[in-house]
N, C-alpha and C positions, 0 to 999 in steps of 0.2 A: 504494500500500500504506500508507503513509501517512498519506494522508487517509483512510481505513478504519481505521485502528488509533486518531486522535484521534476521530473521528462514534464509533468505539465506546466509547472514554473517555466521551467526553462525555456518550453517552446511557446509560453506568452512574453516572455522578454524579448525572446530572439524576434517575434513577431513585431512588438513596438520598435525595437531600436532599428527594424527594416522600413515598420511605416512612417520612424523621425527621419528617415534619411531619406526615405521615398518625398515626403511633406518639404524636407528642406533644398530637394533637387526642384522642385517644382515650383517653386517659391522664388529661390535663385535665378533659375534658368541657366542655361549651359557656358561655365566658366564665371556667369558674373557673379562680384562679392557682394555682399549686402550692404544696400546702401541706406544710410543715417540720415533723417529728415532732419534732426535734431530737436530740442525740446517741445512739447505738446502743452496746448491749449485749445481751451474752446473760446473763441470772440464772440462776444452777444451785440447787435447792433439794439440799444434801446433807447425808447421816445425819451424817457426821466429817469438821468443817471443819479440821482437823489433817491428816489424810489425803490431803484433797481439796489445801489447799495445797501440803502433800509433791507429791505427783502430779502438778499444772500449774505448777511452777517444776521442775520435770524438763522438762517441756515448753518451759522458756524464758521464762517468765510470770513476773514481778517483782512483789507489794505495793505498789500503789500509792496506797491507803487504806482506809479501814473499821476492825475493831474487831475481831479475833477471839476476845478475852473475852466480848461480848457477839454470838457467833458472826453475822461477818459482814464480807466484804473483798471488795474489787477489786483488780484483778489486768490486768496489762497486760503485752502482747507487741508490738511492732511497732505495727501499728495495729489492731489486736484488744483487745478489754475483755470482761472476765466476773464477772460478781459469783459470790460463793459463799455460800450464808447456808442457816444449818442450824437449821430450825427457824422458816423462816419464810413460806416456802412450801409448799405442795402438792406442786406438781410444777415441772418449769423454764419460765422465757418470756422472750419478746423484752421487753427496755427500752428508750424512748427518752425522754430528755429533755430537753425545752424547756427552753430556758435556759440549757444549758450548754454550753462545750466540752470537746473531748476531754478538758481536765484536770481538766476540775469547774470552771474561772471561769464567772462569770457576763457574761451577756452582754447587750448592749446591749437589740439589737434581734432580737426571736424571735417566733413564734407562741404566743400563750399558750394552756396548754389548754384553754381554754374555747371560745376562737374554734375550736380542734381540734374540740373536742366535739360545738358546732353541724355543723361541716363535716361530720362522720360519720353523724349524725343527719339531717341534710338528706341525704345521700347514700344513705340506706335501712339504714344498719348498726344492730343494734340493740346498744346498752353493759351490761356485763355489771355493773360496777360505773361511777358518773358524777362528775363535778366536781359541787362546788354552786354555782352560775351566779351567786349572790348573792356570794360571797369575790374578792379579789383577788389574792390569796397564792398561798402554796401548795399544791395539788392536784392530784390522777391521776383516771384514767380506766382502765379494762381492756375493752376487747373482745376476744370468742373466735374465731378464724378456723374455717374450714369444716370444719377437722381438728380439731377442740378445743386447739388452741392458745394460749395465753394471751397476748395483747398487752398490756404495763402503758404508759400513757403520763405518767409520773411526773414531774411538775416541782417543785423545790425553791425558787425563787426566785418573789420578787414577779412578777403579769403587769407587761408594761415598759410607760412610759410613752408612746406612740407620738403 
């Protein structure tokens, strides 16, 4: 009974570490490395950035910078982040940015969005708005997912030295 209970172990492991390697082939795609959006956010575009404050620090959500004079904050729980900015978007989107960590430092070594850019491009997406490939700086990128979603890929720091 025993050696049935470990051959059946064994051949459920053997099975996952073939479907992580199946999942991470496919994922990949053939040769390429995994590329880094860098830090995650959600941006809320809202009418009353007053309000909106009010209402996710009920929730637990602390100021953790921006500017609300000039309607516009971050806002952090745990390990959750949300911008609030009224009057500067359309509608809401995903944020990520290169270069930074969860605090806003800037970081060494990251994917700069332009190396992103290409990567998206070579991989059939079309950008809804683009980096300018000629700058070294700072620059974003937006594509729309299938839903009309808005992706910003927003980087604030130089590309790094690599």
């Amino acid at each position: 009974m025993t050696r049935t209970i470990t051959g059946a172990v064994a051949f459920m492991l053997g099975g996952l570490v073939t479907l992580q390697a199946t999942d991470a082939a496919r994922h990949q795609g053939s040769g390429d490395r995994q590329m880094e959006l860098g830090n995650f956010s959600v941006s809320l575009a809202v009418k009353d950035i007053g309000a909106s404050r009010a209402f996710y620090e009920k929730l637990g959500f602390r100021v953790f910078g921006g500017d609300q004079a000039n309607n516009w904050l971050i806002l952090q729980n745990g390990t959750a982040t949300i911008g609030l900015f009224q009057g500067m978007f359309d509608r809401n989107l995903m944020t990520f940015n290169p270069g930074w960590d969860r605090s806003g430092n800037a970081l060494q070594d990251f994917d700069d969005v332009r190396d992103i850019q290409r990567t998206l491009k070579s991989r059939g997406l079309t950008l809804a708005t683009a980096a300018d490939e000629a700058t070294t700086g700072p620059a974003s990128l937006t594509v729309i997912d299938p839903d009309g979603n808005q992706i910003l890929i927003d980087q604030h720091v130089p590309k790094p030295g690599k």
